[in-house]
C-alpha positions in Angstrom: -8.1 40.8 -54.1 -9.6 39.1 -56.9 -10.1 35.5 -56.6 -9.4 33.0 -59.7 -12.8 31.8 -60.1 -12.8 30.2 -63.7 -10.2 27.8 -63.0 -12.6 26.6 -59.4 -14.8 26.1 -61.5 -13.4 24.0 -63.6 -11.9 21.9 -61.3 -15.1 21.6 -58.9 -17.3 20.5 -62.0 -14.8 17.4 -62.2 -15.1 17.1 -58.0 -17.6 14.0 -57.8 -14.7 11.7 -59.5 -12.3 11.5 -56.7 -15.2 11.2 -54.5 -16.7 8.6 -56.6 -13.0 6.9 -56.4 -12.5 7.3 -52.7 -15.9 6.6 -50.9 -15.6 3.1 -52.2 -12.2 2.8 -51.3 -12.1 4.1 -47.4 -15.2 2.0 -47.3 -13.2 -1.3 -48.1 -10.3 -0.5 -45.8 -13.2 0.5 -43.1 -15.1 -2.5 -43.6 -11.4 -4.8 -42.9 -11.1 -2.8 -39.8 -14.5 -3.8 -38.5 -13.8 -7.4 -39.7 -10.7 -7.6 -37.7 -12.0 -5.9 -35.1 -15.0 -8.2 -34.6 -13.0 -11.5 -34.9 -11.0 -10.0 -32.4 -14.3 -9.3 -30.3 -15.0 -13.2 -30.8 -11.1 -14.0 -29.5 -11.4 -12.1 -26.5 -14.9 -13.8 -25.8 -13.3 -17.1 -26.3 -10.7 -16.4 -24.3 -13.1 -15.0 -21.4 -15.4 -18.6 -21.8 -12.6 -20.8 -21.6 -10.7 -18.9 -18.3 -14.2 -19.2 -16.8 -14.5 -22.9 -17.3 -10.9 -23.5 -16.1 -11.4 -21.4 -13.5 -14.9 -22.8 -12.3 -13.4 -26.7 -13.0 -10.8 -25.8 -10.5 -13.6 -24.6 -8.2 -15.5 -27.6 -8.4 -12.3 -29.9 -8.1 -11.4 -28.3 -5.2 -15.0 -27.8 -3.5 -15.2 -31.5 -4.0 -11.8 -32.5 -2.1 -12.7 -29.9 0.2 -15.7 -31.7 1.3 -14.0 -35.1 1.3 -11.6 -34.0 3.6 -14.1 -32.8 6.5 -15.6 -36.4 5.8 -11.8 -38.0 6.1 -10.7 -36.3 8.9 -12.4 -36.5 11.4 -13.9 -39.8 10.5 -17.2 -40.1 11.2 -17.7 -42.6 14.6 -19.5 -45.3 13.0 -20.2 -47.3 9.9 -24.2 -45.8 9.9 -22.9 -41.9 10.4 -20.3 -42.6 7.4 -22.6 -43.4 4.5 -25.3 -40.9 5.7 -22.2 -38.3 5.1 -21.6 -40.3 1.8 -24.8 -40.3 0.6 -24.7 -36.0 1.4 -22.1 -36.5 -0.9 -22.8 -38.3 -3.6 -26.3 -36.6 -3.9 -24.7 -33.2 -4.3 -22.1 -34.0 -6.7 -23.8 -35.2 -10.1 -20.6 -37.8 -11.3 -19.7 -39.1 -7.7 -20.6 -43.0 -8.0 -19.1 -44.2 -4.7 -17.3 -42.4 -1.3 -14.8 -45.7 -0.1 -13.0 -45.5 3.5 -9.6 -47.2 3.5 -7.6 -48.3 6.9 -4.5 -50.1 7.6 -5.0 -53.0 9.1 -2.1 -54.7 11.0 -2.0 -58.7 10.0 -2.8 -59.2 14.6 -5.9 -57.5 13.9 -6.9 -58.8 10.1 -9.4 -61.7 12.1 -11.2 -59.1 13.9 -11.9 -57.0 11.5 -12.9 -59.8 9.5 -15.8 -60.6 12.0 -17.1 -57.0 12.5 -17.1 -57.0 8.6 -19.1 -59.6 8.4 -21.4 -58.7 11.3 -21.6 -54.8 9.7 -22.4 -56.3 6.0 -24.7 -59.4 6.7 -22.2 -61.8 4.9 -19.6 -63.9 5.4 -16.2 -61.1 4.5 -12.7 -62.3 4.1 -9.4 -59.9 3.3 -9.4 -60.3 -0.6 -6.9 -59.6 -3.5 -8.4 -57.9 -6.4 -8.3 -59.7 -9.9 -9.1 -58.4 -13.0 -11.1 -61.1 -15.1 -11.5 -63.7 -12.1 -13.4 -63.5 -8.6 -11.9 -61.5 -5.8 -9.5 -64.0 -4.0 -8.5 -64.4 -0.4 -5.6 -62.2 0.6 -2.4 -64.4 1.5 -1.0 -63.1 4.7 1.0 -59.9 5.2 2.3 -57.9 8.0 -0.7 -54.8 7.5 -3.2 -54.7 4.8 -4.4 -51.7 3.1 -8.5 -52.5 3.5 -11.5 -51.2 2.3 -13.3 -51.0 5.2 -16.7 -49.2 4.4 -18.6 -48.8 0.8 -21.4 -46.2 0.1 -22.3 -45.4 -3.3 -23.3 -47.9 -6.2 -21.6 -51.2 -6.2 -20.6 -50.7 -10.2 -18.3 -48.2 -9.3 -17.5 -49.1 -5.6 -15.4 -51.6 -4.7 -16.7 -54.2 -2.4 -15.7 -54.2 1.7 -12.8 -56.1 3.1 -10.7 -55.7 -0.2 -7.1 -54.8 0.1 -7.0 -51.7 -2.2 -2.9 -51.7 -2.7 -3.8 -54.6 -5.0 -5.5 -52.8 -7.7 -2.9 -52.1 -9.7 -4.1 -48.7 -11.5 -4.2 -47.3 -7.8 -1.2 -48.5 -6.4 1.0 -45.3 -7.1 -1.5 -43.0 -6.2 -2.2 -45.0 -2.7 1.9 -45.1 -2.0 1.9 -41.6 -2.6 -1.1 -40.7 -0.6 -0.1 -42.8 2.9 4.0 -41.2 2.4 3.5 -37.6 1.7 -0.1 -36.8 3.1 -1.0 -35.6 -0.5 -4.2 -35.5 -2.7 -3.7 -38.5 -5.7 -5.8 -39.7 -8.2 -5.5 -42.3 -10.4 -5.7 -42.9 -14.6 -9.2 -43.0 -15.9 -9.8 -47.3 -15.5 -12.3 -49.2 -16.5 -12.9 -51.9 -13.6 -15.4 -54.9 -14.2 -18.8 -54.6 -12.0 -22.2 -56.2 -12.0 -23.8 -53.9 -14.5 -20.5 -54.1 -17.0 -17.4 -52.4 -17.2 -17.3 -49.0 -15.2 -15.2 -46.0 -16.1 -13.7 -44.3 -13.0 -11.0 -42.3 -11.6 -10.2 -42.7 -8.2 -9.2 -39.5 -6.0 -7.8 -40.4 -2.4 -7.9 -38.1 -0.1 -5.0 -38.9 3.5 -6.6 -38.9 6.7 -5.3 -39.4 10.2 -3.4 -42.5 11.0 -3.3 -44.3 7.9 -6.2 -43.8 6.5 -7.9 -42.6 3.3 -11.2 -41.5 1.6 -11.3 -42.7 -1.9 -13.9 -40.9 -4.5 -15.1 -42.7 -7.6 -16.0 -40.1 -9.5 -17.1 -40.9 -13.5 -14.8 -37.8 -15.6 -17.3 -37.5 -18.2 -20.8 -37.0 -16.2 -18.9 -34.9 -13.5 -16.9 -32.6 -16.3 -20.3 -32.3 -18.4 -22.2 -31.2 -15.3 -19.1 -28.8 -14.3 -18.5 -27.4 -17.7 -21.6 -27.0 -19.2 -22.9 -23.7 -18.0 -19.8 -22.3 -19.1 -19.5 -24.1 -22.7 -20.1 -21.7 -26.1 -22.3 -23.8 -28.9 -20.2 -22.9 -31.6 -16.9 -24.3 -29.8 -15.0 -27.4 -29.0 -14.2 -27.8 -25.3 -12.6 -30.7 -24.3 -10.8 -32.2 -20.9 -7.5 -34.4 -21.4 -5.4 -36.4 -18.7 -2.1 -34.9 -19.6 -0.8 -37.7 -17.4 -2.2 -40.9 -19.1 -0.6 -40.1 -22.7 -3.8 -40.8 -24.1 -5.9 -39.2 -26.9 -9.2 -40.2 -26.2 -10.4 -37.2 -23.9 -11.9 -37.3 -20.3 -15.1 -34.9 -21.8 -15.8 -33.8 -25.1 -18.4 -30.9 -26.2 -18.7 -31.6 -30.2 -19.3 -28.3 -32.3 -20.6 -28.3 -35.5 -18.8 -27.0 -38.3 -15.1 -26.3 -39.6 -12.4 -25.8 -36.5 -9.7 -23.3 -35.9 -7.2 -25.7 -33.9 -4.2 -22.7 -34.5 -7.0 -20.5 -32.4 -7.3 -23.3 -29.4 -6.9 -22.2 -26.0 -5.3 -24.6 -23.8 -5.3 -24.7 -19.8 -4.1 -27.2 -16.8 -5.8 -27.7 -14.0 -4.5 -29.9 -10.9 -6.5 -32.8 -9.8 -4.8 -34.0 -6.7 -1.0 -35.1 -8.2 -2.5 -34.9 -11.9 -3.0 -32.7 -14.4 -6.3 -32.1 -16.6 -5.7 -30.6 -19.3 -8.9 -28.0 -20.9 -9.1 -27.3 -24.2 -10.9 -24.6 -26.6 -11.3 -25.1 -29.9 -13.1 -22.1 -31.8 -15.3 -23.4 -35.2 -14.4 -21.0 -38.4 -17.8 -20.0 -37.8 -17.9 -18.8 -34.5 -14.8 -16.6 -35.5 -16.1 -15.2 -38.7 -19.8 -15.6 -39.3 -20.8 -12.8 -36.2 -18.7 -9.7 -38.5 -20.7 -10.2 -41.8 -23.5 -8.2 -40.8 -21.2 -5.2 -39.7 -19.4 -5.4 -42.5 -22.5 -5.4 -44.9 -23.6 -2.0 -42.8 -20.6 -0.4 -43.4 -20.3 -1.7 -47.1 -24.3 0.3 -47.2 -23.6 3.2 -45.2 -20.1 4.2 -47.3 -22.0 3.4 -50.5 -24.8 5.5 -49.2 -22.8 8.2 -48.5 -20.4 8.1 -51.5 -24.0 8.7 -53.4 -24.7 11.4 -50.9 -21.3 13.2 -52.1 -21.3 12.7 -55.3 -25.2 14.0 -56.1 -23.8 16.6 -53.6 -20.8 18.0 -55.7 -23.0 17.9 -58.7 -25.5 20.3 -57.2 -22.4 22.5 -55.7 -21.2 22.6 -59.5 -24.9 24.2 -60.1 -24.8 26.5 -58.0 -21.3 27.8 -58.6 -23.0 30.2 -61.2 -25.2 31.6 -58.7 -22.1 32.3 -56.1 -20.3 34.4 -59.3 -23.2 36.9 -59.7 -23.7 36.7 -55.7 -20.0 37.9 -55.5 -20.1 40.9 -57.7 -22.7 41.7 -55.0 -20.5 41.0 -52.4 -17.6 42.9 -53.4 -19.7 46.1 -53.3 -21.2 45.2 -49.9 -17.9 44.8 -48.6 -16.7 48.2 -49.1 -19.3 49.5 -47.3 -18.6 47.6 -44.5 -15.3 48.5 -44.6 -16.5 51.8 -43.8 -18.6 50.9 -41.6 -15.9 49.2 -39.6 -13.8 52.1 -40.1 -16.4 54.3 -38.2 -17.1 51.4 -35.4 -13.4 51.3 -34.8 -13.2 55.3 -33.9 -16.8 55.2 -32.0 -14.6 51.6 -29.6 -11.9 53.9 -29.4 -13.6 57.0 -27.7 -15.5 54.4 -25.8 -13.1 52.6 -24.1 -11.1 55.6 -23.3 -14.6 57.2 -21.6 -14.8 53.5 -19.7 -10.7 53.8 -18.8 -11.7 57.4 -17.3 -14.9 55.9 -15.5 -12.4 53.2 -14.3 -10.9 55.7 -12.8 -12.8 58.2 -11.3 -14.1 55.1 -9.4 -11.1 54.3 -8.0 -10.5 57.7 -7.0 -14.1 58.2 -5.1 -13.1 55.0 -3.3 -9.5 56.4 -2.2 -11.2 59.4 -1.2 -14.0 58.1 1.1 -10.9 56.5 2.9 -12.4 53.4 3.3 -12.5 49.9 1.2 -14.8 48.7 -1.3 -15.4 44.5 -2.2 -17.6 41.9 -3.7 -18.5 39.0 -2.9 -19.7 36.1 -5.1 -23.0 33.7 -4.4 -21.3 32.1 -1.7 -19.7 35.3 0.2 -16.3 34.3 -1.1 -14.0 37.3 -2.1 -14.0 38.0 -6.0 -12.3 41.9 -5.8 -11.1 44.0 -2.6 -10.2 47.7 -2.9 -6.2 48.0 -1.9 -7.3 50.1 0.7 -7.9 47.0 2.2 -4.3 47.2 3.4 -4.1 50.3 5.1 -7.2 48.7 7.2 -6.5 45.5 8.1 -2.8 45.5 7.2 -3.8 42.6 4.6 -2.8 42.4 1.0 -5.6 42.0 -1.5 -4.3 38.9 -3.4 -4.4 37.4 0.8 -8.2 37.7 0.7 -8.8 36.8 -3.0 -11.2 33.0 -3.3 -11.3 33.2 0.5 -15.1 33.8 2.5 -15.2 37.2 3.6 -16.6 36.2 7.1 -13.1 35.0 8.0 -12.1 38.4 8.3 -14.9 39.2 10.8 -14.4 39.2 14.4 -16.2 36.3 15.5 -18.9 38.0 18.2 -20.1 39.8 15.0 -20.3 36.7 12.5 -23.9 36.3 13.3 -24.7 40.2 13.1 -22.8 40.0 9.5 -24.3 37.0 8.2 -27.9 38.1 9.2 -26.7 41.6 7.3 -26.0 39.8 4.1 -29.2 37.5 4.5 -31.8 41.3 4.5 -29.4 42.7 2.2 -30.5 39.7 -0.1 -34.3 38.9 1.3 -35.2 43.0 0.7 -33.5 43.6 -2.3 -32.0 47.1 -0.3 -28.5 48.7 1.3 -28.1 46.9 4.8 -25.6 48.9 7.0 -24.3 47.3 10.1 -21.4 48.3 12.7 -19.0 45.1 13.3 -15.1 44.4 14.3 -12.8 43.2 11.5 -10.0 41.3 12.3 -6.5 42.5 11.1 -3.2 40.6 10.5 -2.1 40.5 13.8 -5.6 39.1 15.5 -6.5 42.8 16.5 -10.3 43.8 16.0 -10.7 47.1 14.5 -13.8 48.9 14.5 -15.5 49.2 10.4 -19.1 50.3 9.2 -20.1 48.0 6.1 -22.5 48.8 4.4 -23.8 45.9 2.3 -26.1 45.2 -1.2 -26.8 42.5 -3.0 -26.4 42.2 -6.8 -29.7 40.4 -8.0 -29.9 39.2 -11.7 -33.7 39.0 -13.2 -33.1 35.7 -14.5 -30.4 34.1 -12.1 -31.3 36.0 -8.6 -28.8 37.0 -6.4 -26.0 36.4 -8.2 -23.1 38.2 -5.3 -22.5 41.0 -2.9 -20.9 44.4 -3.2 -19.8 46.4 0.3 -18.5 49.1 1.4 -16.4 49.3 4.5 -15.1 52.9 6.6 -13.0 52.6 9.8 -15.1 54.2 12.6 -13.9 55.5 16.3 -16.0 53.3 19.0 -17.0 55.5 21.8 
C-alpha cells in the first residue's frame, strides 16, 4: 500500500514548532512541581525538628522529675548525704540553680527544729515569713509550718533555711496542690529578690512521704537553651511559652534571621508537672523557599537543553526525509522478495514441524514398547517430565510426581545406591545403570532397573537428568 509521503513531509518540516512551543511549557509546569515539592520537603523537615524538640523537652522534663523523686523519696538520712545528692544534681542538669527540702513542721516541734537549724547552719535560724521588698520576718505562730528545712544550690535562686515556703505567694497553689493530691506542681516563672539581684525561677515540687517535698529552682531559659539546642534549625524560630501564665514574653526564645511564616508555625504542649509549656516553630520565608531555587534552575536548564535538543533534532529528521523517499523505492522492491522468501520459509516450517510431530511420536511409541517408563530430572533431581507409563508401574499419575524429587519415589534402603548412581552418572559424563526398589502408591516396593545419564551443557554443566526405568523379576 502506498503511503502518503508528500503530505509527511510537509507536516514534519513544520515539526520543531510545537516542540519549540511545548518544551518550554512542560518545563514551567515541571519546574512548579519541583518547587512544591521541595517546600514540601522543607514542611516535613520542619515538622520532624520540632516533634523531636517536643519530644526530647518532654524527655528531659521528665528525666529531671525522675531523678528528684529518687532524691525525695527516700530522703536521704542526713543534712551532709542530701546536698552531696543535690550537688549530683545540680551539676548534671545545666539550669538547675538550687534542690530545696520542705517538711511540715508541727508548731510542738517549731523550737527544736529551730535549734538543730541553727546548730546544722552555724547561725542563729528562726521560722520566717517571706517578704517581698523587706527582710525575711519571724513567723507568728501556727499550728504546723510548711519549712524549708535544707538549701543546696546558689543562695540567688535558693531560698534561705528555716523559711515557711506556704508564704511565698507565687508558690502557694502549687504547694496546696502538691501536699493534697501527691502531684508534680510548678509554679509561674517569678522573679524573687537575692544577693546578686533579682532571680528568674520556676519552682517544680516534687511530694514525698509524710508531708514532705523537694523543690527545684530551675532558671527556664538556660535549662530550655541547653535542652533545645541540639535539636533547633538556624533558619527557624523556636520558642517555649507558659500557656498558664497568660503572658507573651516567652520562657526561651531562638531568634532567626529573616522574614517569618507564622501561618506555617508548628505548635506543641508539653506537661511540666500541673502546667503546660507550650513549643513553638516558626519557619523564616527563607528556610521554606530559598532551598528549591537551585532545583528549579536545573530543571529550567535541562528542559531548555532539551527543547534545543528537539528542535535541532526535527530539523535534521526534515533533512533526511529526502533520503528515506529514494531509500523506500528500494524498499518496496526488497520487500517482494522477501515476501517470497517468507512464502518458501513458511512451506520448508510446515514440512518441519510435521517431520518433528512424527519424531514426537515415534518416541513415544519406542517408550511404550520397551514397557518401561522414561523421566527427567532437572539440576536438583526434581521431576520436570515422567512417561505415563509411569502409572502402570507405580500406580501413580504423572501430574503426582511433577516439581517433586525423584528420590521420594525410591525405596529408602536404595536412596544411597540411587543417589551415588546420579553422582557417576554426572562425575563420568556416561549411562550409570543400577538395580533399586521403587515405591508404589500403596507403600509396596517393586523391583525397576534405571538406567541413568546426565544432560551436560558446554557452558552451564550438568544442567538435569534423563532415565530410563523397566520392571524387572527379583530372583
Amino acid at each position: 500500500m502506498d503511503t502518503p509521503i508528500p503530505a509527511r513531509s510537509r507536516l514534519l518540516l513544520w515539526l520543531f514548532l510545537p516542540v519549540l512551543i511545548l518544551g518550554p511549557l512542560i518545563t514551567w509546569l515541571l519546574a512548579l512541581q519541583v518547587q512544591d515539592h521541595s517546600v514540601m520537603l522543607r514542611r516535613h523537615i520542619l515538622a520532624e525538628q520540632h516533634h523531636g524538640a517536643t519530644v526530647r523537652l518532654q524527655a528531659q522534663i521528665d528525666h529531671l522529675i525522675d531523678a528528684a523523686q529518687h532524691l525525695a523519696d527516700p530522703l536521704p538520712p542526713n543534712e551532709a548525704t542530701f546536698r552531696e545528692h543535690a550537688a549530683t544534681l545540680i551539676a548534671r542538669e545545666p539550669g538547675l540553680r538550687a534542690v530545696e527540702y520542705l517538711e511540715t513542721v508541727s508548731h510542738g516541734l517549731r523550737s527544736d527544729l529551730e535549734k538543730q537549724l541553727s546548730v546544722e547552719l552555724g547561725q542563729f535560724i528562726r521560722f520566717g515569713r517571706w517578704q517581698q521588698e523587706e527582710p525575711i520576718q519571724t513567723m507568728p505562730d501556727a499550728d504546723e509550718y510548711l519549712v524549708i528545712r535544707w538549701v543546696e544550690g546558689s543562695k540567688n535562686h535558693g531560698l534561705t533555711a528555716g523559711l515557711v515556703a506556704d508564704t511565698v505567694p507565687h508558690w502557694q497553689d502549687a504547694l496546696r496542690v502538691a501536699l493534697t493530691e501527691g502531684e508534680v506542681t510548678a509554679t509561674p516563672l517569678t522573679s524573687l529578690p537575692g544577693k546578686e539581684g533579682q532571680s528568674r525561677t520556676t519552682r517544680i515540687f516534687i511530694p514525698g512521704s509524710e508531708d514532705r517535698l523537694l523543690g527545684l529552682a530551675v532558671d527556664p531559659a538556660e535549662w530550655l537553651a541547653k535542652a533545645l539546642e541540639p535539636t533547633r534549625l538556624p533558619a527557624t524560630e523556636l520558642t517555649v511559652h507558659d500557656v498558664d501564665q497568660h503572658t507573651k514574653s516567652p520562657l526561651l526564645r531562638f531568634v532567626a534571621l529573616g522574614d517569618q511564616e507564622p501561618n506555617q508555625a508548628l505548635r506543641s504542649e508539653v506537661q511540666i508537672g500541673n502546667r503546660q509549656w507550650l513549643v513553638t516553630t516558626t519557619p523564616t520565608r527563607a528556610f521554606l523557599r530559598e532551598p528549591s531555587q537551585r532545583p528549579v534552575q536545573l530543571v529550567w536548564l535541562a528542559g531548555l537543553a532539551i527543547t534545543a535538543i528537539g528542535v535541532i533534532a526535527t530539523l535534521i529528521l526534515s533533512r533526511a526525509l529526502a533520503a528515506n523517499r529514494r531509500a523506500l523505492e528500494t524498499a518496496e522492491d526488497t520487500n517482494g522478495y522477501l515476501e517470497r522468501r517468507l512464502d518458501n520459509n513458511q512451506v520448508e516450517k510446515t514440512i518441519l514441524t510435521q517431520a518433528l510431530n512424527n519424531s514426537e511420536q515415534r518416541s513415544r511409541d519406542l517408550v511404550a514398547l520397551i514397557g518401561g517408563f522414561v523421566c527427567e530430572l532437572d539440576e536438583h533431581q526434581q521431576v520436570t517430565y515422567v512417561s505415563p507409563q509411569i502409572m502402570d508401574i507405580l500406580n501413580r499419575p504423572p501430574a503426582e510426581l511433577a516439581e517433586r524429587p525423584f528420590h521420594a519415589c525410591v525405596h529408602e534402603a536404595d536412596r544411597a545406591n540411587f543417589e551415588a548412581a546420579i553422582a557417576s552418572a554426572r562425575q563420568e559424563r556416561k549411562m550409570a545403570r543400577i538395580d533399586l526398589h521403587l515405591v508404589n502408591d500403596r507403600g509396596i516396593a517393586v523391583a525397576v532397573t534405571m538406567r541413568i545419564t546426565a544432560v551436560i551443557d558446554a557452558v552451564s554443566g550438568c544442567t538435569g537428568f534423563r532415565m530410563t526405568g523397566q520392571p524387572r523379576t527379583e530372583a
